[in-house]
C-alpha positions in Angstrom: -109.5 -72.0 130.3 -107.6 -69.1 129.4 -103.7 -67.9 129.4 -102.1 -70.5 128.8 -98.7 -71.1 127.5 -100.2 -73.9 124.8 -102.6 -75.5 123.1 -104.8 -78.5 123.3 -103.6 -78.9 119.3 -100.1 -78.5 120.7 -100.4 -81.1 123.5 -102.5 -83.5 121.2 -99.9 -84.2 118.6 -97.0 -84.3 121.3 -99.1 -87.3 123.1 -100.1 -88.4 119.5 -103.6 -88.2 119.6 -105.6 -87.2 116.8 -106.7 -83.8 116.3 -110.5 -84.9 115.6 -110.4 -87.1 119.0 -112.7 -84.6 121.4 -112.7 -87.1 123.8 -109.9 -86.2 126.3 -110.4 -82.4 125.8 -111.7 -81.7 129.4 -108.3 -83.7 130.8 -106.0 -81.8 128.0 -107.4 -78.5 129.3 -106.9 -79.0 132.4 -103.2 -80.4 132.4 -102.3 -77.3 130.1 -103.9 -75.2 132.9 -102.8 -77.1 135.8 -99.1 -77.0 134.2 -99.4 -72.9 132.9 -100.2 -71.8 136.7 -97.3 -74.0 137.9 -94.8 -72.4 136.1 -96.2 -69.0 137.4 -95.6 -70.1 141.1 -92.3 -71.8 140.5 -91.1 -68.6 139.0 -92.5 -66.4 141.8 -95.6 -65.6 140.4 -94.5 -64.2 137.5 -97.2 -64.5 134.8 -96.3 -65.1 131.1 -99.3 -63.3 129.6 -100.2 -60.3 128.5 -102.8 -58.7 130.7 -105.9 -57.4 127.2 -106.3 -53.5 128.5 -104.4 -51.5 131.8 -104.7 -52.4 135.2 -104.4 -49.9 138.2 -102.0 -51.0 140.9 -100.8 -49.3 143.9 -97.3 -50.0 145.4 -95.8 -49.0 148.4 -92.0 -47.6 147.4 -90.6 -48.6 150.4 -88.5 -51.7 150.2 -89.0 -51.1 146.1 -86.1 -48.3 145.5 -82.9 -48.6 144.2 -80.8 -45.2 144.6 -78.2 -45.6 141.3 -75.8 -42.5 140.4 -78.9 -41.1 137.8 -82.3 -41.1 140.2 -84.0 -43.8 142.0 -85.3 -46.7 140.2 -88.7 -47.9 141.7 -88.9 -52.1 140.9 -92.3 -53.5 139.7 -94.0 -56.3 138.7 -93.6 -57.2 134.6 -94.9 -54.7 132.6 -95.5 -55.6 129.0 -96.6 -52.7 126.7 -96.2 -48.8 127.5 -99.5 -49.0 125.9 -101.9 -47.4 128.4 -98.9 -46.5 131.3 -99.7 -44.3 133.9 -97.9 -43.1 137.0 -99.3 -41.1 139.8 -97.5 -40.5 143.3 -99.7 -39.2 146.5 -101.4 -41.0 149.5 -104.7 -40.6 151.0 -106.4 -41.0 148.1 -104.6 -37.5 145.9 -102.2 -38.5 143.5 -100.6 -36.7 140.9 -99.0 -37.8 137.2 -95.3 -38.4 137.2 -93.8 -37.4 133.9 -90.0 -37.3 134.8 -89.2 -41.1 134.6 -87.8 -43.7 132.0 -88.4 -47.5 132.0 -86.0 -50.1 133.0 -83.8 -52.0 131.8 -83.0 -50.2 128.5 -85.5 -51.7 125.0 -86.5 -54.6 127.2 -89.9 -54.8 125.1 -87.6 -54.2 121.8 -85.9 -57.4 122.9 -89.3 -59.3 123.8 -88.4 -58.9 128.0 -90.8 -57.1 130.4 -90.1 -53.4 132.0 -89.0 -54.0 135.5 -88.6 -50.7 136.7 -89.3 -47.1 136.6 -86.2 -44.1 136.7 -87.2 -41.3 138.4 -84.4 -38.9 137.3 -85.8 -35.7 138.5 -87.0 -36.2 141.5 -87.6 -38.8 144.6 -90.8 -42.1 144.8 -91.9 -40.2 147.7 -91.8 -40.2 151.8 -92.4 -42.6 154.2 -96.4 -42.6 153.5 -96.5 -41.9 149.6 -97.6 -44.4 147.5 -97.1 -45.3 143.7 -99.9 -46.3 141.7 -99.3 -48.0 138.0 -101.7 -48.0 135.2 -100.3 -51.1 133.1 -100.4 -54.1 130.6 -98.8 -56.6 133.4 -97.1 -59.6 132.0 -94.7 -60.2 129.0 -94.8 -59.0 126.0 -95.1 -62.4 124.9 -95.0 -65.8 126.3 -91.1 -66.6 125.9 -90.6 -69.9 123.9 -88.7 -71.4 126.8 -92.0 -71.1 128.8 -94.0 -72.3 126.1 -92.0 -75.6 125.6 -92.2 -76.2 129.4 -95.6 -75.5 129.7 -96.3 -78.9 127.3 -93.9 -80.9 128.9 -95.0 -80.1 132.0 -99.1 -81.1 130.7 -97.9 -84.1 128.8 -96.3 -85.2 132.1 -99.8 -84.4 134.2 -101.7 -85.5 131.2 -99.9 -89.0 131.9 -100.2 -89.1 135.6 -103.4 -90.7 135.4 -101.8 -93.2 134.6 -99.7 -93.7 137.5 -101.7 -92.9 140.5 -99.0 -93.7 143.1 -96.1 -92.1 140.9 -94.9 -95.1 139.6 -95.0 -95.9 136.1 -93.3 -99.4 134.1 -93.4 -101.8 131.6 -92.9 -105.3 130.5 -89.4 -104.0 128.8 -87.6 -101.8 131.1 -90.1 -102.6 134.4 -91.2 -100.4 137.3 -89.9 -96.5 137.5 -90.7 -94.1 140.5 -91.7 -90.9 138.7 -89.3 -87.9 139.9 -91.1 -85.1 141.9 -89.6 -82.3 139.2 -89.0 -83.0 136.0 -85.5 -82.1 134.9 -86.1 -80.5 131.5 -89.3 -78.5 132.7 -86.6 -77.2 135.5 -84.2 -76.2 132.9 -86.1 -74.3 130.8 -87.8 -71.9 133.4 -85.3 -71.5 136.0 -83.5 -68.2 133.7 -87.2 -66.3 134.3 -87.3 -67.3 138.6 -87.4 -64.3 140.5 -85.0 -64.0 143.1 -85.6 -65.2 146.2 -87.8 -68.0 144.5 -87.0 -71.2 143.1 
């Protein structure tokens, strides 16, 4: 698998199995998987990772401006390196560069956060047609140690669940337990990176 916000080496000594035990790899790499692409949904498919070279994307500006007192800032998915950034405005298949804009908020990727948004402070995104396409690394800069931790959690739990089969789990000591649908901690630590209207 790839992207994910672990490793099997990670999950195997939280679930204190030995590092040489190959056995349960497939089932490892799957929960790690399994609980990595969770986290992107719950947070409104917001990825963690660091897309390896630019991707072109093409956004419609309407519904994606913010008019502030200095230009118009134009929202967009995570951006997590300047490495490779492009921005062309035009429709129809003609676009031309746009030079005149600054990224938003201020050092995010100095203070390990994503770009959000580009300041146009010369000009306009465009009319009712125009479009915006990006040339970008999408994702974070890094995966965020909050996101990490959940991640493992999150495939320890699912790692576990086969185990319980109908959500239940007990034991001789402390006897039978319903398994809660979302786990607490997991919840805690992602729920500052949601997008709004998500969650």
């Amino acid at each position: 698998m790839a992207n994910e916000y672990g490793t099997v080496a990670e999950l195997k000594e939280r679930l204190g199995i030995e590092a040489a035990d190959d056995s349960r790899d497939g089932l490892l790499n799957r929960a790690l998987a399994a609980a990595s692409r969770g986290i992107d949904l719950a947070c409104g498919n917001r990825r963690f990772w660091l897309d390896p070279d630019p991707v072109q994307r093409t956004v419609t500006p309407s519904g994606r401006v913010v008019r502030k007192a200095d230009g118009e800032l134009l929202l967009v998915d995570d951006i997590g390196s300047l490495t490779g950034l492009a921005v062309e405005v035009g429709w129809a298949g003609a676009f031309t560069a746009v030079t005149g804009y600054e990224t938003s908020p201020d050092n995010a990727l100095l203070k390990g956060k994503p770009v959000t948004g580009l300041l146009r402070t010369d000009g306009l995104w465009g009319a009712a047609r125009t479009r915006v396409r990006v040339t970008a690394r999408w994702g974070w800069p890094a995966v965020p140690d909050d996101i990490a931790e959940a991640s493992l959690i999150q495939a320890s739990r699912l790692f576990k669940r086969k185990d319980s089969p109908e959500g239940v789990m007990g034991s001789a000591e402390w006897g039978v337990v319903r398994l809660s649908r979302r786990d607490p901690d997991v919840w805690a630590l992602i729920e500052p990176y949601i997008l709004d209207g998500f969650g």
